[in-house]
N, C-alpha and C positions, 0 to 999 in steps of 0.2 A: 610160404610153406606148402600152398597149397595150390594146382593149377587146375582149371578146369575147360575141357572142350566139349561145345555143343555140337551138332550133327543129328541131320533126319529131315532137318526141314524142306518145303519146297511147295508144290500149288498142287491141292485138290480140290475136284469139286462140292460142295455142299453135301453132307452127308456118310464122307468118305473116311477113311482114317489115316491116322500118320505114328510114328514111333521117332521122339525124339532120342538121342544119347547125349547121356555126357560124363565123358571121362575123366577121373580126378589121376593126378600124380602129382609128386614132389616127395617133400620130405613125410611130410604127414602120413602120403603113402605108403612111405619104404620102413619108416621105423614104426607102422603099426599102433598109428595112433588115429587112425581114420575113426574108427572106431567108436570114436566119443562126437562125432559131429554129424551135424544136422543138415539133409542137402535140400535145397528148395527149388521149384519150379518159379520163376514169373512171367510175364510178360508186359509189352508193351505197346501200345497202338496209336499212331500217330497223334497226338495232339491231346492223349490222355498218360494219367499217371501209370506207374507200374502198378501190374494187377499181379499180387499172390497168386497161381496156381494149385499147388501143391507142395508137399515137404515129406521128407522121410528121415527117421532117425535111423542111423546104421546099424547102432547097434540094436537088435531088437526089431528092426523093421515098421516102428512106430510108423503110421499115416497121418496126413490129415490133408483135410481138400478144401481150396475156395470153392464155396458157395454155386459161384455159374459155371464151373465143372462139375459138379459132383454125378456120377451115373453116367459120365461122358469120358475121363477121364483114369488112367491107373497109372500110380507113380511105382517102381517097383529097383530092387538094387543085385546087381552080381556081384558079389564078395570076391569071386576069382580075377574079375575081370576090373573090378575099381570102378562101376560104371552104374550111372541110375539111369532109367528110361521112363520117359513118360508118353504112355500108351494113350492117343487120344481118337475115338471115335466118336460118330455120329457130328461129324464139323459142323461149324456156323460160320456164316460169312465174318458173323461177330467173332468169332476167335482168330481172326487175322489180330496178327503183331507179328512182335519181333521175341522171339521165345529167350529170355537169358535162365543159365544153370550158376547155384549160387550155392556157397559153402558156408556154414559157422562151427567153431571150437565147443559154444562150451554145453553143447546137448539139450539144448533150449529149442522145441519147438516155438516159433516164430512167424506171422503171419505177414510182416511188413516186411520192405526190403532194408530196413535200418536193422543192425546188429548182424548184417550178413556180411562176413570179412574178405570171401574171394567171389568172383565172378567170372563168369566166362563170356565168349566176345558177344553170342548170340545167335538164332540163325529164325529164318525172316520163314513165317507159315503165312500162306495164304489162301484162300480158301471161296472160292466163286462160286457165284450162284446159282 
């Protein structure tokens, strides 16, 4: 019901910022039921688990942030556009991964990547020192 595409990523150096997107369509989109669902940031880094990012509920613009973003990071959403962005400055080598955009129904802020129903493919940040 619901698809999503990431876009933005790509290599800066230490310090620098980046603006990821990710655009939702399908059906969810069109019949206006976006609305009720929760979209999350994660990531992941070679040879460790996926790390929560951030989340935002649509409707409402509900936040909330992992931990080793917070103050680094802004998750934010255009209603016109179907699109969340997550604005990330002051990089770390450490925030290299591979960034995935991730969708859930039922309005349930969520910090793991269980209960997240769509995904998108991902796009690979990296970040030198």
């Amino acid at each position: 019901q619901v698809q999503l595409v990431e876009s933005g990523g790509g290599l800066v150096q230490a310090g620098g910022s980046l603006r990821l997107s990710c655009a939702a369509s399908g059906r969810a989109v069109s019949e206006r039921t976006f609305s009720n669902y929760v979209v999350g940031w994660f990531r992941q880094a070679p040879g460790k688990e996926r790390e929560f990012v951030a989340c935002i509920r649509w409707s409402g613009g509900v936040t909330y942030y992992g931990d080793s973003v917070k103050g680094r990071i802004t998750i934010s959403r255009d209603n016109a556009e179907n699109t969340v962005y997550l604005q990330m400055n002051s990089l770390k080598p450490e925030d290299t991964a591979v960034y995935y955009c991730a969708a859930k129904s039922d309005g349930v802020i969520r910090t793991t990547p269980f209960g997240y129903d769509y995904w998108g493919q991902g796009t690979q940040v990296t970040v030198s020192s």
